[in-house]
N, C-alpha and C positions, 0 to 999 in steps of 0.2 A: 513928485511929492510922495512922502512914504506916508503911509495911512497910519493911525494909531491901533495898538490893538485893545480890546476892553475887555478884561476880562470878567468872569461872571462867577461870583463868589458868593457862599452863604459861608454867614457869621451865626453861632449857635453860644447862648448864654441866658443866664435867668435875671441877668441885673436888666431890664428893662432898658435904663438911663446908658446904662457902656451900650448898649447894641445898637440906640437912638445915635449915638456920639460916634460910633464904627462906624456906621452906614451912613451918615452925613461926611464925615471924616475924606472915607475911601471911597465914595462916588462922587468928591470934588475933585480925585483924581483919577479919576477914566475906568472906576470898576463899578460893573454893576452889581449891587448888592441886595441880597435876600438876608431877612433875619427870621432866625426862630428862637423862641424864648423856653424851648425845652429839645431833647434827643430825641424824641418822638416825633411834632413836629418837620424835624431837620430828616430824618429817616426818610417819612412819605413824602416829602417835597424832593429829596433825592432820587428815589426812586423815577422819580415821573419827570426830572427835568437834568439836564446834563448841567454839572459845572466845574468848572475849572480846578476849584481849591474850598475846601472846610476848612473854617478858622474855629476854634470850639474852644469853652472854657472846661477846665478837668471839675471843678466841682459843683454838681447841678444836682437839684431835686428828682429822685426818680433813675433814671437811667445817668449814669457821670460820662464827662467826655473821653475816658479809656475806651470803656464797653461801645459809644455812641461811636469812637476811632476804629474799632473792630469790627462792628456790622458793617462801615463806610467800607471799610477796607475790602472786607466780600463779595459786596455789590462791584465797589471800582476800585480795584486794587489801583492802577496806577493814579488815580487824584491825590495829586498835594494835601497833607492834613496837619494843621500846622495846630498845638495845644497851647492853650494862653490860660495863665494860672496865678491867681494872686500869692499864690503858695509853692512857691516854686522849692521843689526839694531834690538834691543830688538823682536819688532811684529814677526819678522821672525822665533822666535824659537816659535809660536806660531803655523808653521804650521808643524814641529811635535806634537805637542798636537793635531792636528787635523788631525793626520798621514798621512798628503800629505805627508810627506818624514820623512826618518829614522832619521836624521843630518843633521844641519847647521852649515859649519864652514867657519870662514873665512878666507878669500885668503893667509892670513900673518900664517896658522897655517903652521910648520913647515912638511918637506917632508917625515920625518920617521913619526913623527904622525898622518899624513892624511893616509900612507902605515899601521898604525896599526889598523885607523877605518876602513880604504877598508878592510882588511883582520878579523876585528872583524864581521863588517857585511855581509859581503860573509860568514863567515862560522856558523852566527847564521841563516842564511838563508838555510844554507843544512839539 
């Protein structure tokens, strides 16, 4: 029997209600999820604990998810970092080309396909 694998993802976002609906969402299907509701937050909890993949929204109070994609990226360059943006604008898939982050999708992509890129990029990352 092949075992399932789980992967262990923090979701970073300020809406409260999205990150409640993420993490109910994606650990109904086999990822364990951490939330933080600022870059900050998401920072020290990375530091101290290994995961798979950063899912982060680009615009937050304080520190936004570019700057929040670039410390990540120092600390572990290779984790999957995937930007989730109600604002989705052309330049922003530019900073995949300059591998600040894996994927940029926006807010409006549906729940089974954001579950299929988390899951594409966690396991191109093992």
């Amino acid at each position: 029997m092949t075992e399932k694998i789980k992967f262990d993802i923090i979701v970073v976002d300020d809406d409260r209600m999205l990150l409640s609906y993420l993490k109910d969402f994606l650990n109904c299907h086999d990822m364990d999820v951490y939330t933080a509701d600022c870059a900050y937050e998401a920072i020290n909890v990375i530091k101290s604990r290994g995961f798979d993949l950063l899912l982060t929204d680009l615009q937050m109070p304080g520190m936004d998810g570019i700057e929040l994609a670039r410390k990540v990226r120092t600390m572990r360059p290779d984790m999957p970092i995937i930007m989730h943006t109600g604002n989705l604008l052309p330049e922003h898939y530019s900073l995949v080309e300059r591998a600040v982050v894996s994927r940029v999708l926006d807010k409006t992509t549906s729940p089974m396909e954001l579950l299929d890129i988390v899951r594409q990029c966690c396991s191109a990352a093992v």
